[in-house]
C-alpha positions as a Markdown table, in Angstrom:
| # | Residue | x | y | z |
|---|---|---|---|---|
| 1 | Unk | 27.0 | -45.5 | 14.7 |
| 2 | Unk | 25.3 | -46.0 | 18.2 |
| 3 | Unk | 26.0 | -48.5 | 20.5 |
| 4 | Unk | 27.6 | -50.5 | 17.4 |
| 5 | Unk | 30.5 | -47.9 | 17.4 |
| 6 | Unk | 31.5 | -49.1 | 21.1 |
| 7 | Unk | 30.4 | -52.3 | 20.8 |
| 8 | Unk | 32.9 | -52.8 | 17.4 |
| 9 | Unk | 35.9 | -50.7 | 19.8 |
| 10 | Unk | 35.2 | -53.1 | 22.4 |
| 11 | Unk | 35.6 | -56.5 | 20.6 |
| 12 | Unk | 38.4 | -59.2 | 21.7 |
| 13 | Unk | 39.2 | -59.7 | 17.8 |
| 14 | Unk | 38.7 | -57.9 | 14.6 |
| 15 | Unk | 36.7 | -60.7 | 13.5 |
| 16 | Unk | 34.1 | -60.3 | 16.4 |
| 17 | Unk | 34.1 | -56.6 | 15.3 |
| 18 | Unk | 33.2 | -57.4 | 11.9 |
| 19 | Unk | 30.4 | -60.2 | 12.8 |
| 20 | Unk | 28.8 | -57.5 | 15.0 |
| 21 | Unk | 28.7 | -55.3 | 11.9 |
| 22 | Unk | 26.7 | -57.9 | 9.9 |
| 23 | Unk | 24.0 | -58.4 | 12.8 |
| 24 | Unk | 23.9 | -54.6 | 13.8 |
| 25 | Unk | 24.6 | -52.5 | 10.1 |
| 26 | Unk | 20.8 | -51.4 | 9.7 |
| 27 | Unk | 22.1 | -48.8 | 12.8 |
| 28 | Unk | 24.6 | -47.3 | 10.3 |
| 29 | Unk | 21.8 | -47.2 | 7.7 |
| 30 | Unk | 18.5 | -49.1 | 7.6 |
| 31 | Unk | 18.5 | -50.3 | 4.5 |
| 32 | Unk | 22.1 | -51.6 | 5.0 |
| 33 | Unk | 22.4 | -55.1 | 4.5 |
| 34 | Unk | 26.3 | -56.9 | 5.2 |
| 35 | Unk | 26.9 | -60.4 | 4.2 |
| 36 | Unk | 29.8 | -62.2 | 6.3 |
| 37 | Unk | 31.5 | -65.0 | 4.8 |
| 38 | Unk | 34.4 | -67.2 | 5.8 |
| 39 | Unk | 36.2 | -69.8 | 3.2 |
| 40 | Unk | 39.5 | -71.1 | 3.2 |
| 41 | Unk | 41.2 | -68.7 | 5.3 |
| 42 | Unk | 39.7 | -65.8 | 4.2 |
| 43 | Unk | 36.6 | -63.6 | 5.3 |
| 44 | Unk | 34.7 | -61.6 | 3.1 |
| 45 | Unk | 32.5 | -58.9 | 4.3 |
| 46 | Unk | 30.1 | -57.3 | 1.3 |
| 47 | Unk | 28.1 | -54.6 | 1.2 |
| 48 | Unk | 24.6 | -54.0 | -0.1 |
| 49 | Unk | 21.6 | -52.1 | -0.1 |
| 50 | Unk | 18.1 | -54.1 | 0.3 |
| 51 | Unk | 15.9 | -51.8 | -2.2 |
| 52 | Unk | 16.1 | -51.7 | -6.0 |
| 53 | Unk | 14.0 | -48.3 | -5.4 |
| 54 | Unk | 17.1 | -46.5 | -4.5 |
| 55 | Unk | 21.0 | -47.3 | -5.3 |
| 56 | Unk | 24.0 | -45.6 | -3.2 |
| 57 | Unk | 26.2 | -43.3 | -5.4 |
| 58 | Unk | 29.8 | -44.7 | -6.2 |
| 59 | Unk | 31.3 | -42.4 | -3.6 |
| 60 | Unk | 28.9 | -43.7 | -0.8 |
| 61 | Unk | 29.9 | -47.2 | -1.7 |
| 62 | Unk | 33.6 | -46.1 | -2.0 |
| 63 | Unk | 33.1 | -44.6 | 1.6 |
| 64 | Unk | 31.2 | -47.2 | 3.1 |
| 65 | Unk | 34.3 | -49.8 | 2.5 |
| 66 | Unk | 36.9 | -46.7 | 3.4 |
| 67 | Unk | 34.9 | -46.4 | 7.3 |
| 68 | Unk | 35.2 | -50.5 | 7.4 |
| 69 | Unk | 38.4 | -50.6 | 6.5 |
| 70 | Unk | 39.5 | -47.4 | 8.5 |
| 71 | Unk | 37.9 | -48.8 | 12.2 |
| 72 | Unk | 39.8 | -51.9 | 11.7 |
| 73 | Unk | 42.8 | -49.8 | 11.7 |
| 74 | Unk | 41.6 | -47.7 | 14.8 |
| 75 | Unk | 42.1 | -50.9 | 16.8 |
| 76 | Unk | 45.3 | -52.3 | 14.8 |
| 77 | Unk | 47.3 | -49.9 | 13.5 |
| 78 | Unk | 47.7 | -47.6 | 10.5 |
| 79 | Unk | 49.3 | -49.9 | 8.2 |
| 80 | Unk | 46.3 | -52.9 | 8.7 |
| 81 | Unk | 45.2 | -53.9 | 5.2 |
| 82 | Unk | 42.7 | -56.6 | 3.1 |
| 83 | Unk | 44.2 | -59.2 | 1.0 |
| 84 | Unk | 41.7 | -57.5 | -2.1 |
| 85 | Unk | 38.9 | -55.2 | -2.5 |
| 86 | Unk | 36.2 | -55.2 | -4.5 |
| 87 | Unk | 33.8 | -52.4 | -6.2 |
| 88 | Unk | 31.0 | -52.9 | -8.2 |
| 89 | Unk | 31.1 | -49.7 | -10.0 |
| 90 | Unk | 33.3 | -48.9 | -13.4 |
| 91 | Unk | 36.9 | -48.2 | -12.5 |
| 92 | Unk | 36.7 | -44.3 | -12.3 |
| 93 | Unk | 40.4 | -43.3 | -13.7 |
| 94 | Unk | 41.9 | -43.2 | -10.2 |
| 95 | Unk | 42.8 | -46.5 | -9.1 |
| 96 | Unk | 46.2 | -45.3 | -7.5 |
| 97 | Unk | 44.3 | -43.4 | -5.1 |
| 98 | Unk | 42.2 | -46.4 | -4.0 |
| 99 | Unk | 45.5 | -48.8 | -3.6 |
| 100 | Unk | 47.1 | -46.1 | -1.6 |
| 101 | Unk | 44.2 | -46.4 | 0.9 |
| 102 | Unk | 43.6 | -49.5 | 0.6 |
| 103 | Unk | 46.9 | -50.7 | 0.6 |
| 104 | Unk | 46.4 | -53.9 | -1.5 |
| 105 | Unk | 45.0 | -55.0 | -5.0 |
| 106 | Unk | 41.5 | -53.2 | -6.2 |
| 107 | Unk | 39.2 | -55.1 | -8.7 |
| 108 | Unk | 36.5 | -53.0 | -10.6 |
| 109 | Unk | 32.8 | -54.1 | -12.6 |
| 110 | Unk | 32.9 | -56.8 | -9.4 |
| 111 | Unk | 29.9 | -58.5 | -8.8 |
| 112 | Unk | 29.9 | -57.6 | -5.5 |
| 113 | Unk | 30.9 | -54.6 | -3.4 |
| 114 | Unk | 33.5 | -56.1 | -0.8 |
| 115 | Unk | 36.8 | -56.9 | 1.3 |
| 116 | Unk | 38.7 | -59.8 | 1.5 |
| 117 | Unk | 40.8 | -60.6 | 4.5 |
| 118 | Unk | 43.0 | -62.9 | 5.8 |
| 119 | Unk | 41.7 | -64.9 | 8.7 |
| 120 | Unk | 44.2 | -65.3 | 10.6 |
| 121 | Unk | 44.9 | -61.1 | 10.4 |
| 122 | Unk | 40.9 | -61.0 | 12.2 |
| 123 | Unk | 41.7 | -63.5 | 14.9 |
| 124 | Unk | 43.9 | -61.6 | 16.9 |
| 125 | Unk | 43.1 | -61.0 | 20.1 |
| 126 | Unk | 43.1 | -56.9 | 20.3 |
| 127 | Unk | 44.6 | -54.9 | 23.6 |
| 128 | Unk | 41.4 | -52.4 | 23.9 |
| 129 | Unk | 39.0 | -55.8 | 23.8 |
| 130 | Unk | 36.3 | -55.9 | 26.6 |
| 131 | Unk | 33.8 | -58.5 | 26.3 |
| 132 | Unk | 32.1 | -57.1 | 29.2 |
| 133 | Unk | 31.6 | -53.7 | 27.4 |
| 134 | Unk | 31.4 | -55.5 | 24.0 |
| 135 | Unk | 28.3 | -57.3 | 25.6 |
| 136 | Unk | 26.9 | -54.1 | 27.4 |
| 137 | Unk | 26.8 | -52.2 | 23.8 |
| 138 | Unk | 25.1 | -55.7 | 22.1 |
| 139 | Unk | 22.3 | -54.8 | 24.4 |
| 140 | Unk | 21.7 | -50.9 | 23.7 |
| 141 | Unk | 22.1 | -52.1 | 19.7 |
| 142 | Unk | 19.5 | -54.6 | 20.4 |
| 143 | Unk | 17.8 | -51.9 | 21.4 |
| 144 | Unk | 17.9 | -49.3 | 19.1 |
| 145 | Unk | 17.2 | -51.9 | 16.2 |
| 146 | Unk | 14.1 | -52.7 | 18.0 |
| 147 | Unk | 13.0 | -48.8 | 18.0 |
| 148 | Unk | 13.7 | -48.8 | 14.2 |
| 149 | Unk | 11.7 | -51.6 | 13.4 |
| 150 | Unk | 9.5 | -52.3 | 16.2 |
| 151 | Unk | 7.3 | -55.0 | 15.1 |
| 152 | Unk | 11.0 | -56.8 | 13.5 |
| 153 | Unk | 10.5 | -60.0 | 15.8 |
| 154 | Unk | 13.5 | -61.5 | 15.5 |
| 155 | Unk | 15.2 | -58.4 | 17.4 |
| 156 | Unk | 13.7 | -58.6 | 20.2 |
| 157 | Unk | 14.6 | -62.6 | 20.2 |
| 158 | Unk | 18.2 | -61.5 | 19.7 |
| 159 | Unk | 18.0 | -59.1 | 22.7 |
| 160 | Unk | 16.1 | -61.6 | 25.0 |
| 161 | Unk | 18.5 | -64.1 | 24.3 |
| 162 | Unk | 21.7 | -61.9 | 25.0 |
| 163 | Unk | 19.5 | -61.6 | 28.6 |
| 164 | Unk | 18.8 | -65.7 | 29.2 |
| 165 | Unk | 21.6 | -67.3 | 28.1 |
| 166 | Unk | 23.8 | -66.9 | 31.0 |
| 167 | Unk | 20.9 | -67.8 | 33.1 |
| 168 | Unk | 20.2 | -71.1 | 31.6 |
| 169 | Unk | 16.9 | -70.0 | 30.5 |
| 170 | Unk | 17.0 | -69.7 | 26.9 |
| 171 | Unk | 13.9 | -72.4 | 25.8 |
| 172 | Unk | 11.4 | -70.8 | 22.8 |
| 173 | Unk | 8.7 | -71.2 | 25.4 |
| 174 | Unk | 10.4 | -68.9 | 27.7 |
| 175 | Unk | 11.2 | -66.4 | 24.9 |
| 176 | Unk | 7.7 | -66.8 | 23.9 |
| 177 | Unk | 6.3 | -66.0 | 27.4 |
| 178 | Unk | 8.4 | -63.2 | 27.5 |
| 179 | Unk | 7.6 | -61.8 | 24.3 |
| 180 | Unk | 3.4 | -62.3 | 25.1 |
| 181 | Unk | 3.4 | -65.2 | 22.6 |
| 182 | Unk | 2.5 | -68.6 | 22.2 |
| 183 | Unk | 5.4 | -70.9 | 20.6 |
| 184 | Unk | 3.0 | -71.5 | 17.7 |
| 185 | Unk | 2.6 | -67.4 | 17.2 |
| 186 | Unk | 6.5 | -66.7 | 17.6 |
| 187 | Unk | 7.6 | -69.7 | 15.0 |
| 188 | Unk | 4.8 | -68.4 | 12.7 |
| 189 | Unk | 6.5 | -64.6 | 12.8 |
| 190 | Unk | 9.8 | -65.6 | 12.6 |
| 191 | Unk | 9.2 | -67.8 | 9.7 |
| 192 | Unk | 7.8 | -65.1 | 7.7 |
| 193 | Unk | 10.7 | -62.9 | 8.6 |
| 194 | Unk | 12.7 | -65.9 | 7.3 |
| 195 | Unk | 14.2 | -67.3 | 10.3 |
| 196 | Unk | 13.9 | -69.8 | 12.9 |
| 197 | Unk | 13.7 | -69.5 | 16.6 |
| 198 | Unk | 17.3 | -72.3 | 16.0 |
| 199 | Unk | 19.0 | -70.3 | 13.7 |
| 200 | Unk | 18.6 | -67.1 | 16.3 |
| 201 | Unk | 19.6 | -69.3 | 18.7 |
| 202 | Unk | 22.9 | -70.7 | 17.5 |
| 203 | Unk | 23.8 | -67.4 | 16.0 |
| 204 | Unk | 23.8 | -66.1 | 19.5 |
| 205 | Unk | 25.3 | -68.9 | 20.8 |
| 206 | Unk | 28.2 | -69.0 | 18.2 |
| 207 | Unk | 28.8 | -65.8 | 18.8 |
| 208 | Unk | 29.6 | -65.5 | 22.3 |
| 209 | Unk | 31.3 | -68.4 | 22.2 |
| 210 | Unk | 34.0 | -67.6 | 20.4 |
| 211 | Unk | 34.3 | -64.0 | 22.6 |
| 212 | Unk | 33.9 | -66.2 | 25.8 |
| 213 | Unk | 36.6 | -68.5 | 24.7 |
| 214 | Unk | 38.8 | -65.9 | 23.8 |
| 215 | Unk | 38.5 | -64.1 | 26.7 |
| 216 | Unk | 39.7 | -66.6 | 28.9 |
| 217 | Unk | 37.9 | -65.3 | 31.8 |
| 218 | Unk | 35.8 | -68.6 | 32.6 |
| 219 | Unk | 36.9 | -72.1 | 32.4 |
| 220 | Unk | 35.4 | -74.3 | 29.5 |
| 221 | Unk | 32.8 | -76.0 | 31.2 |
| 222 | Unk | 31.6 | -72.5 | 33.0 |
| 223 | Unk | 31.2 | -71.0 | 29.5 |
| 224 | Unk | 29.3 | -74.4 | 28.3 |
| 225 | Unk | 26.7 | -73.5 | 31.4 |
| 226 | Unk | 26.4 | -69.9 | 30.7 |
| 227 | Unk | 25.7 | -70.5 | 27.1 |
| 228 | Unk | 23.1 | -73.2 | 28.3 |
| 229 | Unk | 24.6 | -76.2 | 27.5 |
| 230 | Unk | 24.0 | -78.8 | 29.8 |
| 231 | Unk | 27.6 | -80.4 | 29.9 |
| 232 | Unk | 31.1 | -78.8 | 28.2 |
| 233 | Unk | 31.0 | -81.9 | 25.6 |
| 234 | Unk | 27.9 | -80.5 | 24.2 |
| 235 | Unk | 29.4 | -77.3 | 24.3 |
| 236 | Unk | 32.9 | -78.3 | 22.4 |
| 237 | Unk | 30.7 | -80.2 | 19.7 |
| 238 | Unk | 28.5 | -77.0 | 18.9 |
| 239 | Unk | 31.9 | -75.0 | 19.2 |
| 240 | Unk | 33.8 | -77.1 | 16.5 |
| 241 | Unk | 30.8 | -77.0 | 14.8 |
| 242 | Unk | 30.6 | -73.5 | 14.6 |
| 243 | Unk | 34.3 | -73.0 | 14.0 |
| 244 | Unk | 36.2 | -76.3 | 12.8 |
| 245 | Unk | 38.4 | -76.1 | 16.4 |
| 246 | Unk | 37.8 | -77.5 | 19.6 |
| 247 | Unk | 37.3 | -74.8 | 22.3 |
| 248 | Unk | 40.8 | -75.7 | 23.6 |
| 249 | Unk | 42.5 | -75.5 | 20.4 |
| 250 | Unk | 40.6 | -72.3 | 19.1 |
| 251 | Unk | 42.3 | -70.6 | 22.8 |
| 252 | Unk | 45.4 | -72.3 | 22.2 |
| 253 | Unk | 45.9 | -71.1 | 18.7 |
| 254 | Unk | 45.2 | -67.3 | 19.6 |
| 255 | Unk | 47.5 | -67.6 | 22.2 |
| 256 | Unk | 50.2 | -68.6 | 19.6 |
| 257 | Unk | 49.5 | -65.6 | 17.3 |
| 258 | Unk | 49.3 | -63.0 | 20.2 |
């Protein structure tokens, strides 16, 4: 899996594992596409394949959710498990082999090919997490999904902006400069890719955020400069924004469940 292998391994939370999964899965397979969604204390991750040319067999699907579930485990422990899963596929007359993998309850003829979690169960902050590392790997994965797609703009916006947000530096026009564009070229490419130059931006942002806060490494107002904010309360409205928790509270609450 490339740099997403180590970048997963070197995640503060299970969570962050997973949301690096969704933004990095065309390494695993290019045609990979994962959906991440969180509701009510749960988080679903689903898989799917963007061509109607050519479906995965059963047993890739099966094995796809089996690798998920099984590198969660490599940085919990064995006995780690969803709250559900969910195939897609006609239930195959060996249901007690998926629930004694799985370890919970297994739904066939679903409409979507997924795991359910519990929340709180991704939130932990994990012993083997290195933001530093995690952060290193984002960069090579950047990378590589840049090789595989090399005229994919919005990549290469995700990659510059892991670069410039720590130096404060992150305006389109700087991105734009980088990239050999004018603003008016770079929103026209992204918008045909189906994004905005925003929406790249507060992914990013969102993301690191949470690992920064987590990490505990750097005072709130220092992560609210490296992310570019230009005081911490802009940063703690994005954050509970982004995440329904002040920054304080979000620490304060994984320090309670570690």
């Amino acid at each position: 899996m490339h740099a997403l292998g180590l970048s997963w391994i070197a995640s503060p939370t299970l969570l962050d594992g997973l949301r690096r999964m969704q933004r990095y899965a065309r390494i695993a397979n290019s045609a990979l596409h994962v959906d991440l969604t969180e509701t009510d204390g749960s988080v679903v991750i689903a898989l799917a394949v963007d061509t109607n040319e050519l479906q995965p067999t059963d047993e890739a699907v099966d094995a796809a959710l089996a690798i998920v579930l099984k590198m969660c485990r490599s940085m919990t422990d064995a006995h780690f498990s969803p709250r559900l899963v969910k195939f897609r596929h006609a239930d195959n007359g060996h249901i007690s082999h998926y629930i004694d993998y799985f370890a919970c309850p297994v739904h066939f003829g679903a409409p979507n090919n997924a795991l359910e979690f519990e929340l709180a169960s991704l939130q932990q902050p994990l012993t083997a997490g290195n933001l530093d590392l995690a952060q290193h790997n984002d960069k090579l994965a950047e990378r590589y999904l840049a090789t595989l797609d090399p005229d994919r703009v919005q990549d290469k916006v995700r990659g510059l902006l892991l670069t410039l947000l720590p130096s404060g530096e992150s305006g389109q026009d700087v991105v734009a400069a980088r990239l050999h564009r004018s603003v008016s070229t770079l929103q026209r490419q992204l918008s045909a890719e189906g994004v905005t130059y925003r929406q790249l931006l507060e992914d990013t942002r969102a993301s690191l955020a949470r690992e920064l806060v987590l990490e505990r490494r750097y005072s709130l107002s220092q992560i609210a400069y490296l992310l570019g904010f230009a005081d911490q309360a802009n940063f703690s409205r994005a954050f509970k924004r982004w995440t329904g928790a002040a920054p304080s509270q979000f620490r304060d609450a994984s320090t309670r469940r570690a």
